[in-house]
N, C-alpha and C positions, 0 to 999 in steps of 0.2 A: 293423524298421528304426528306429534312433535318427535322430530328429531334433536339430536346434538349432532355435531358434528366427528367423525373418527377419522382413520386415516383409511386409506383407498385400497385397500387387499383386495385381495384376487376374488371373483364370484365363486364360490362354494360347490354351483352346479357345472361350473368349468371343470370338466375333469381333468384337462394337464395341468389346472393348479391343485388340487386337491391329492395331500399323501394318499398312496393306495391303501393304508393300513393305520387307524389313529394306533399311538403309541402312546398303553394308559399305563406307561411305567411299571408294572409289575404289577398294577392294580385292578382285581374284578372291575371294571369298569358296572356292571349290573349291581351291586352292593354296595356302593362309597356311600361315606357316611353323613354326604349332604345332599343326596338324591335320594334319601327317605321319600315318602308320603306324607303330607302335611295336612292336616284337618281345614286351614286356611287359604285361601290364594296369596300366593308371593306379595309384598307390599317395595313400594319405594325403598330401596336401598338395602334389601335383602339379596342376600347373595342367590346370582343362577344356581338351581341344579348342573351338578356335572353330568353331563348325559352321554351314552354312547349310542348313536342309532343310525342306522341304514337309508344312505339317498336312493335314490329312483337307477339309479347304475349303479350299484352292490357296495357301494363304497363306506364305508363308517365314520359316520361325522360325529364330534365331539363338542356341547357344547364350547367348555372353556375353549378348544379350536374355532370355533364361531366368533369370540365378540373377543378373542387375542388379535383379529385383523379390526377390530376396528366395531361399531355399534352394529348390533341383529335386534331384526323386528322380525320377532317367532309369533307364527301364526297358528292358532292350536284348532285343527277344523275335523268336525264332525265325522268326517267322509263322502267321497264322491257323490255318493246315493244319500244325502243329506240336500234338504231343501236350502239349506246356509251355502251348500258350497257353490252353485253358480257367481252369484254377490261377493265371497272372495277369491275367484278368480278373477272377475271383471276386475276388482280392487289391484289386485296383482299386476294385472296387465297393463293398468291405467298407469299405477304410481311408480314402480319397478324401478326405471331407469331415474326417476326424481330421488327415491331413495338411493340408491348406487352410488348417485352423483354427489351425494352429500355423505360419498364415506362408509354407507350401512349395509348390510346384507338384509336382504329377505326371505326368509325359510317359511316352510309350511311344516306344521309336526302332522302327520293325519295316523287316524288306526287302520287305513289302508293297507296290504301287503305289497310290497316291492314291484312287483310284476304293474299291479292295479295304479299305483303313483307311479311307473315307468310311461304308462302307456297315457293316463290322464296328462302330467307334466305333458308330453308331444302332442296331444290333441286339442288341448287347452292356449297350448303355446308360451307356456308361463313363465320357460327361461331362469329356474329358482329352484332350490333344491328341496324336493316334497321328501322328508323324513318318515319311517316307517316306526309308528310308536305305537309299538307291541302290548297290545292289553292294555295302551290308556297307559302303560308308566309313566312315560313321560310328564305326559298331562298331570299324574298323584303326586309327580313331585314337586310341581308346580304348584297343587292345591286346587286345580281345577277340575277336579273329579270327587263330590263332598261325599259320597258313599262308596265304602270299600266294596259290594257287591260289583258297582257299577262301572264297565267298562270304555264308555267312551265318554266325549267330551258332551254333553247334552246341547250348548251350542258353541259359537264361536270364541274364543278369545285372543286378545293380540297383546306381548308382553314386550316390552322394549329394555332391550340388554346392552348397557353400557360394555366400554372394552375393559372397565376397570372389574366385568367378572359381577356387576351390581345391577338388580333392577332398575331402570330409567322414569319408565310408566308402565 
C-alpha cells in the first residue's frame, strides 16, 4: 500500500485519545446523505463515506473523525471465520507501526459484533481499532458489497483515506 504522508494523531484504538462519544452535530449519523449505497466501489478522489460505527471497546468512531488526524488505511474484512482473515491480521501486525510512523491510522471495518472484534483485536494482538459494521453498511457505502441481498464483504478490500476527507487508493 502507498502511503502519503499526514500528520501524527493519536491511534484511534488508544482509548484516552479517543472522545467517548463522536459528536454527529445533530445529525442521524445512520442516514447522511453521503453514506448512501453505491452500485460501484469508491474511485480516486471520491469522497469517504461518513460513517458512524463501534470499536472493539464500545466507543463510536467516525469516519470524517478518522482521516481529520491525518491518512487511514480502512480495511474492509470478511470476518474472523473467514479464510481472508488470518493473511490480514499477519498484514496488520507486520506493517502497523510502518504505517503509524508515516502519519496513518489503521482500521479494520469487520461484520463481526463488538464482543467477537474485542476479544479477536486481544488475541490476535493487533493494536488497531476493529470496527463493528453492522449488516455490511459500511462496506454498501463504500460500494464493496454489489448486491443489495448480500450482507457481507465477499472478500477483502483495503481503501486509502486521505485527511482532505478524499479517497487516496
Amino acid at each position: 500500500v502507498a502511503l502519503g504522508t499526514g500528520c501524527g494523531g493519536p491511534l484511534v484504538s488508544d482509548p484516552a485519545s479517543v472522545p467517548q462519544r463522536y459528536e454527529s452535530r445533530g445529525v442521524d449519523p445512520y442516514n447522511l446523505e453521503n453514506a448512501r449505497p453505491r452500485r460501484s466501489p469508491v474511485g480516486l478522489g471520491d469522497d469517504v463515506p461518513n460513517l458512524l460505527l463501534m470499536d472493539q471497546n464500545g466507543v463510536e468512531v467516525g469516519t470524517y473523525e478518522l482521516v481529520s488526524g491525518g491518512d487511514a488505511v480502512l480495511i474492509f474484512s470478511p470476518g474472523h471465520a473467514s479464510p481472508q482473515a488470518r493473511p490480514i491480521y499477519d498484514w496488520v501486525r507486520r506493517y502497523r507501526t510502518m504505517i503509524s510512523q508515516r502519519g496513518a491510522e489503521v482500521v479494520i471495518l469487520s461484520p463481526d459484533p463488538v464482543e467477537t472484534n474485542a476479544r479477536v483485536a486481544e488475541d490476535e494482538q493487533l493494536r488497531v481499532a476493529v470496527l463493528y459494521d453492522v449488516s455490511g453498511w459500511g462496506a454498501r457505502s463504500f460500494g464493496l458489497i454489489p448486491r443489495p441481498e448480500g450482507d457481507s464483504v465477499a472478500r477483502p478490500w483495503t481503501v486509502v483515506a486521505g485527511r482532505d476527507g478524499r479517497v487516496m487508493k
